[in-house]
N, C-alpha and C positions, 0 to 999 in steps of 0.2 A: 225144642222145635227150631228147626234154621229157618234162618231169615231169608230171606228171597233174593236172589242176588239184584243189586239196583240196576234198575229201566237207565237203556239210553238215552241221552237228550240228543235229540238231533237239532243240531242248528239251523238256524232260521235266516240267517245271514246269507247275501247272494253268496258264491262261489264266486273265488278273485277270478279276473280277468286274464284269459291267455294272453301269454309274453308276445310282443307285435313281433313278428319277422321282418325282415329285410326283402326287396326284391330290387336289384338292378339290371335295365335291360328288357326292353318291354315290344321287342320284333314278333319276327313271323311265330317263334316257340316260345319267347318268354311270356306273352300276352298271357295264351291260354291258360299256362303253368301259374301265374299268381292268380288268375282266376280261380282255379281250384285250390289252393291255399283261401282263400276268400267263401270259399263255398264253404269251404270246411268250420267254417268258422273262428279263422284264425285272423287277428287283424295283422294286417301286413301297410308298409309304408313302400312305399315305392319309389324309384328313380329314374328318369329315360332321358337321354339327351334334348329327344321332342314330346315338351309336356304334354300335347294335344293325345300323344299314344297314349296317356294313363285316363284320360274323363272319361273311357267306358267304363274304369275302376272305381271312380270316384259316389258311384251312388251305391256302388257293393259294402262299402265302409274302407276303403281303400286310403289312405293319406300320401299325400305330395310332398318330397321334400325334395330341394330346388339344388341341392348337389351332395356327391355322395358323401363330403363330410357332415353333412347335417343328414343325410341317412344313418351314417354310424353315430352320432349323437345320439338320433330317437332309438336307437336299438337297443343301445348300452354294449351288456355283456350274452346279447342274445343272436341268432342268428340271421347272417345277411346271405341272400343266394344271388350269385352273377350268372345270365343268360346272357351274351356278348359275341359278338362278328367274331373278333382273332383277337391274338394274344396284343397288339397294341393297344385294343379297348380296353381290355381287362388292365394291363399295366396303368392306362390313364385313371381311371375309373378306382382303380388303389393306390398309386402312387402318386398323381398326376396334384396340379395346383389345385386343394379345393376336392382333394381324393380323401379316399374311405378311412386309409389307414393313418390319418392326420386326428384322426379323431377316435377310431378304435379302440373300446374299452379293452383291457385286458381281462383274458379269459373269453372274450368275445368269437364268433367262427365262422369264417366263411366259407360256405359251399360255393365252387366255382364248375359250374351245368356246361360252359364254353367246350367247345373242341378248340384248342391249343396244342404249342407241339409239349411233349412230356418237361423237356428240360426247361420252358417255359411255367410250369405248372412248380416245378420242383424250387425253383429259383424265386418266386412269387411266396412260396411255403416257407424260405429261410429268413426273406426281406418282412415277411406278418410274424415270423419266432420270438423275430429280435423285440419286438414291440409287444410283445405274450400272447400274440392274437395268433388263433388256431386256426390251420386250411384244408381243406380236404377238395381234391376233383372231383367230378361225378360227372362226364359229358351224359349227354343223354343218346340213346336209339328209336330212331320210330319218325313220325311223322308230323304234322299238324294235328291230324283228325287226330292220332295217339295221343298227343298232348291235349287233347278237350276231351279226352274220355279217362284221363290217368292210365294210359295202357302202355307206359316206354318203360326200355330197359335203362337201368343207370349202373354205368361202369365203374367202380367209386377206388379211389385212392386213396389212402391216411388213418392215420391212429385208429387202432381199435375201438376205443373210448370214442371220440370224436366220430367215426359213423354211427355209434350205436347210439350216442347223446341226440344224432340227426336224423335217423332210420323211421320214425315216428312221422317226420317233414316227408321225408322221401317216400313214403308208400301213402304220401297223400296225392303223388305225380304220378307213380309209377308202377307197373304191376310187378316188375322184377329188380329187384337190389342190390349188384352181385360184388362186394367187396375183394378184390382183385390184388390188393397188395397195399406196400407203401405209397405217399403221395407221388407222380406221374402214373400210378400202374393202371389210374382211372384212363388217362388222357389216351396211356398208349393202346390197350383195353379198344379203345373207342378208333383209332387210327388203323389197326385192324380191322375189326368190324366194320369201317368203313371204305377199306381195301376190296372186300368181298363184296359189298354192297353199291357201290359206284361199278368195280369194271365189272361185274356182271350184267348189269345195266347197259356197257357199253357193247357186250359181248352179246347180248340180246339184240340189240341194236342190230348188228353185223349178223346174226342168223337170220335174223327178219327180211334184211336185203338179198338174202340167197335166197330165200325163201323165195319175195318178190321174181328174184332173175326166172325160178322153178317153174312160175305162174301159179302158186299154189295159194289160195285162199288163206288170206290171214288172218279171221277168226276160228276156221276149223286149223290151220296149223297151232296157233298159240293156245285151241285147247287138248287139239293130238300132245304137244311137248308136256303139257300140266299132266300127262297123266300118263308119261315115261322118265326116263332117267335126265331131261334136260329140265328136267321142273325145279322152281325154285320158289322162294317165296317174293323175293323182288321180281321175276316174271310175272307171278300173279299178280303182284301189286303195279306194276306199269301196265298191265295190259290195256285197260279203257282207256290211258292213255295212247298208249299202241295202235289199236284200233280206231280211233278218233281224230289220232296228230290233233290232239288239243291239250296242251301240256299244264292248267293251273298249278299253282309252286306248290307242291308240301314240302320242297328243299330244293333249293335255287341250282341251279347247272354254277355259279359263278361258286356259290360255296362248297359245292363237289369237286370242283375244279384247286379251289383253297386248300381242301383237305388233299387230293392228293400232292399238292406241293409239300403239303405236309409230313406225308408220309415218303415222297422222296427222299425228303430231307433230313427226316428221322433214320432210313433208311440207312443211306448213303455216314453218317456219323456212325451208323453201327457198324459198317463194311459191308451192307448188303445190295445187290443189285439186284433192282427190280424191271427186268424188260417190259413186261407187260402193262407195270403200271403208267410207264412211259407213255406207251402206246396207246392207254386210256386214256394220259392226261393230255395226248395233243387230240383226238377228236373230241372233249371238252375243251379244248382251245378254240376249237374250230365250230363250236357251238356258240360259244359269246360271240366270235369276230363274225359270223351271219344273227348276231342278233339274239340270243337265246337264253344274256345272262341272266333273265329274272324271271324265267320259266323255269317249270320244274326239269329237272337233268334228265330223267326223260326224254327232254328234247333232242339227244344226240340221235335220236333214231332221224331227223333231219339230217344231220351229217351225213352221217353211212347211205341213204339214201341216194342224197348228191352227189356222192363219190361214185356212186356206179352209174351218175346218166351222163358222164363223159367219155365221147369217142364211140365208135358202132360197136355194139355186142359182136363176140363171136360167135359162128356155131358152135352149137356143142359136140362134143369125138362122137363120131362111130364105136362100135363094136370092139373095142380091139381086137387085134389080130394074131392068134398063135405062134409063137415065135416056133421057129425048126430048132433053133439052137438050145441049150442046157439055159434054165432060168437063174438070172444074175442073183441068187440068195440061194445056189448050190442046192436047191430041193429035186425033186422028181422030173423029169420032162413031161410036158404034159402029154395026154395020147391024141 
């Protein structure tokens, strides 16, 4: 007769404690971001220039440590995520007296969420090598309200290994993960993405004001455009703003404005010229200089606006008029 194969024991012991994360950076999108790390049940320690950002965190199970070397202490060899202004915060905040990497375990990794320019990103990845510590970029896409509900895209840079070690963290943020290359191929990834998402915004703006000159109602115009060939998804997403001129920030006009210097800059190193982005970055110039850095970008629709209440309208042409002579593009004359 066979014996029965032996019964499992299941252990009675808790289950060890998940590894604390790191979070540096606790603004308009880093907030919500370690909130949902926190939800999820992972403890996380935190860091912010101004402690007072982190005491919404602090009753979640959140921990305060009073600079980022003693953040990379409590981590060890676990992961630390940067949400950060520009590349000078992130440098301080790694490099700086009383920075992260003074203290970085090796084998340690940081995910850096920042919009930076690429070669900033890349340069940050050789200065944590030399120390054994791992980096990958990952800016994010989306919003405020995205970032309280996990619903942004992250553009991600670096080692294979190292997103996939992280991928677990990152779709606790986000709905979509899209690893894009080596380290900067996040940052640039994102520099793009924010090409088309800024001057369309500004390009909306400038229809809106025709619009206006047309006399044509701008709730039924911006819902005519959603449902022809001018439709987009950032028209949809500015429209209540549009409609309202009430701009609350989900992303400041002053850091739309950051990124496209960004992407000049980026730009212009590769040999590329950008007219247009130009042209978007000076009505976000002209957005903060009337006052509109800490509104949402959005706000350029005030620019474009005021651009057109200077000096008397003219009329608009007549009919034109049949030329007698052969048409200057060599076709048909007309009858």
């Amino acid at each position: 007769m066979e014996s029965s194969p032996p019964t499992a024991v299941r252990s009675t012991s808790p289950a060890p404690p998940a590894p604390a994360v790191g979070f540096a950076g606790l603004g308009r999108m880093g907030l919500p971001l370690a909130q949902r790390l926190l939800q999820s049940g992972i403890p996380v320690v935190v860091y912010n220039r101004t402690q007072s950002k982190a005491e919404s965190l602090v009753p979640a199970g959140a921990r305060w440590a009073a600079s980022p070397r003693d953040l990379a202490k409590a981590i060890g060899k676990g992961v630390t995520f940067l949400m950060l202004t520009d590349g000078k915060a992130v440098r301080g905040v790694l490099f700086g007296r009383g920075g992260l990497a003074r203290a970085a375990a090796e084998g340690a990794l940081v995910v850096d969420l920042s919009t930076i320019d690429p070669e900033e990103s890349r340069a940050n990845a050789a200065r944590l090598r030399e120390r054994g510590v791992h980096y990958i970029d990952a800016p994010v896409g989306g919003s405020v309200d995205a970032a309280t509900r996990g619903e942004l895209t992250l553009f991600v840079g670096g080692e294979a290994s190292d997103v996939g070690r992280v991928r677990p963290l990152l779709e606790r943020v986000g709905r979509r993960i899209d690893h894009m290359g080596p380290v900067g191929a996040g940052t640039s990834s994102k520099l793009v993405n924010n090409l088309l998402t800024v001057g369309i915004t500004a390009l909306s703006s400038e229809a809106l004001t025709l619009a206006d000159a047309f006399h044509l109602d701008r709730p039924q115009i911006l819902e005519v455009l959603q449902a022809g060939g001018g439709r987009s998804g950032m028209l949809e997403s500015k429209s209540p703003s549009f409609l309202a001129r009430q701009y609350p920030a989900q992303f400041t006009t002053v850091l739309a404005r950051k990124d496209l210097r960004l992407i000049e800059r980026a730009a212009s190193r590769e040999g590329r010229v950008l007219k247009m982005t130009r042209e978007a970055r000076k009505l976000y110039d002209e957005a903060i200089a009337q006052g509109h850095a800490d509104e949402d970008f959005a706000s350029v629709l005030e620019v474009a606006l005021s651009r057109g209440r200077t000096g008397t309208p003219k009329p608009l042409p007549g009919p034109a008029t049949p030329s007698s002579g052969p048409p200057e593009d060599g076709g048909p004359a007309p009858n």
